[in-house]
C-alpha positions, 0 to 999 in steps of 0.5 A: 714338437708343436704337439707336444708342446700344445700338450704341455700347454693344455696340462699347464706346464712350463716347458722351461721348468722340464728338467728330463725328457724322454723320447723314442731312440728313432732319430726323428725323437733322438736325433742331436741335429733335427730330432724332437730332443733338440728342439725340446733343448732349445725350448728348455736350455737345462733340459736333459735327454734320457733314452731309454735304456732298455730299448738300447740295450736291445739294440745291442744285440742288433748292431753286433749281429751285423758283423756276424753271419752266423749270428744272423742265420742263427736269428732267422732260425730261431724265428723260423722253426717257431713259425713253423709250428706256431702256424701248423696245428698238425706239426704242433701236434707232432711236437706235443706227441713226441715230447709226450712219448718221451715223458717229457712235459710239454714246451710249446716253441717261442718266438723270438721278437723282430728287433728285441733281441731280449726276447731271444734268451728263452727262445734259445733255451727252449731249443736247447731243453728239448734240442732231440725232441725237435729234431725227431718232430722235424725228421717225422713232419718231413719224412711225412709230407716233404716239406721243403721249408721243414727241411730248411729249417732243419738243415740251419738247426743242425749246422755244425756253427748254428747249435754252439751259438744258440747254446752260448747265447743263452749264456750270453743273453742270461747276463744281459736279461739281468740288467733289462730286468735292473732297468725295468725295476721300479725301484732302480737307481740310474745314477748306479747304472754304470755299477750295474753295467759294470757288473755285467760286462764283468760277467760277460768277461767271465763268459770269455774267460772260461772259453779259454781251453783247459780252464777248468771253467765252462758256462752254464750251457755251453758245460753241456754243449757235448751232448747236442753234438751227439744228436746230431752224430747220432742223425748223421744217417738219416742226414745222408738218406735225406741229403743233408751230409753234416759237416760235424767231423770237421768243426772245431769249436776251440776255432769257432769259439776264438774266432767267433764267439769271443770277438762277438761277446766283446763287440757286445760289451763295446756296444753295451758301454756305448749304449749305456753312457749315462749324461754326467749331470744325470750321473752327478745326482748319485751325490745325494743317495746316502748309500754312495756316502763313505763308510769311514768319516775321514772320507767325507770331508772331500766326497762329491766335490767332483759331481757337486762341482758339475750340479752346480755349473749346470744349474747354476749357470745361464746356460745358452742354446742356438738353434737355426741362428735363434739364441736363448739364453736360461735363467739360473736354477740355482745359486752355484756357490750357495749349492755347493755351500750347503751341500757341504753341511748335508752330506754331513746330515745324510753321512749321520742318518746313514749311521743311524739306519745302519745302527737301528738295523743291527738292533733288529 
């Protein structure tokens, strides 16, 4: 705390005056007890600490993973297979050979980030574009050199659990790359974000939905899921040869996918809405983003009472913060009443401009 606030000193700025802060998610910047956002309150009583959200929602992914063995083994191998060639330019070249035998276009592996879980959709999708032609660049790479780690890696790749998960998460993490790519927008309005989030665990719901059997309805990639399990029927033979007995005939995927998938894709959502909470004094700004205005003028009369009301309470009050028995006690910001006034005109303001951009836009 002490660095930051010869920072602030040195660029002249007051520390009171800082509304928003944003810090790091490890508890020594976050942590509500000790962490450097408390003490930056005690420094600034109006000062509101905003996380950042893509790093959250990253760690969603994290939290979830460790109530899912299968979810764990699918991660490291993912990071495994991507090792093996990244580290290995003659397996490389096996890989490259083989795609290009196939007239396929070449598609180099990606690893997938430690603790970024968002990284790990293309990673997911890279394998399930070019599944066979992987397997065959391992079958090759063993039945050459014996590789123990190359017959580790493959054995996990063609577990009967491993591939249905990497097919459905890359219809898991399409959703959720989406919202990363919202919160990484330059121009996102995070006083929208629970609309946003909505919107995506909405769709991860669908996801749920169309798992049920008979549906009619089936995801993107697990529409297509079929065909892996035909790769690895059709290397059953060389599975035995190399004493590695797939359990393909026994798995179930109606049971894996209730059993499994579906209370994963809801602990997901559950972290998702935890994660993503927005601070209701930061959330109460979207009173003044025309686009939240009503359509209809009769709706205007009682709009943003409700966040206009938690505006003013923060702002307008000497807010107080004790820290270690040391009380300090804020200046109002505002006048609470006055703003609460005025806001009762300029929404009427805001409401007549929205019309008249509304109307300008029609004309074009």
């Amino acid at each position: 705390m002490g660095t930051i606030s010869e920072f602030l000193l040195a660029k002249e700025i007051d520390k009171e005056k800082v509304m928003f802060d944003a810090f790091d998610g490890c508890n020594t910047m976050s942590g509500s007890v000790k962490g450097v956002q408390r003490l930056f309150r005690h420094q600034s009583v109006y000062s509101i600490y905003v996380n950042c959200r893509n790093h959250k929602l990253a760690l969603c992914f994290k939290h979830v993973m460790k109530g899912y063995s299968i979810l764990q083994e699918t991660d490291a191998c993912l990071l495994s297979f991507a090792k093996l060639f990244e580290y290995s330019a003659q397996k490389d070249n096996v890989l490259r050979n083989i795609q290009e035998v196939k007239g396929e276009k070449v598609l180099e592996t990606i690893k997938p980030a430690a603790t970024r879980w968002l990284s790990h959709k293309d990673a997911c999708i890279r394998i399930f574009h070019r599944f066979e032609s992987y397997i065959d660049a391992l079958d090759q790479i063993y039945t050459k050199t014996k590789d123990p780690q190359v017959f580790d890696v493959r054995t996990i790749l063609l577990k009967s659990e491993v591939v249905p998960m990497i097919v459905i998460l890359c219809d898991i993490l399409s959703v959720t790359n989406k919202l990363s790519l919202i919160l990484q927008s330059s121009h996102v309005n995070f006083t929208k974000l629970p609309v946003y989030v909505e919107s995506k665990i909405n769709a991860l719901h669908s996801i749920v939905d169309s798992l049920v059997k008979d549906s009619g309805k089936s995801p993107e990639y697990v529409s297509k899921i079929d065909s892996f399990f035909e790769v690895i029927t059709e290397r059953n033979s060389l599975g035995r040869r190399l004493r590695n007995l797939t359990d393909i005939d026994k798995f179930d995927m109606d049971v894996f996918m209730n059993r499994t998938v579906k209370p994963l894709i809801q602990d997901l959502v559950n972290e998702i809405k935890e994660a993503m909470q927005v601070e209701p004094v930061f959330q109460a700004f979207g009173v003044l983003d025309p686009g939240n205005l009503p359509d209809n003028i009769e709706d205007l009369l009682g709009y943003g009472e409700a966040d206009i009301s938690v505006l003013s309470k923060h702002y307008g009050t000497a807010l107080e913060d004790t820290y270690k028995r040391h009380k300090k006690t804020g200046t109002p910001i505002l006048d609470g009443p006055k703003l609460v006034a005025e806001f009762n005109s300029f929404k009427r303001q805001m409401y007549a401009l929205k019309q008249m951009r509304e109307s300008d836009t029609n004309k074009i």
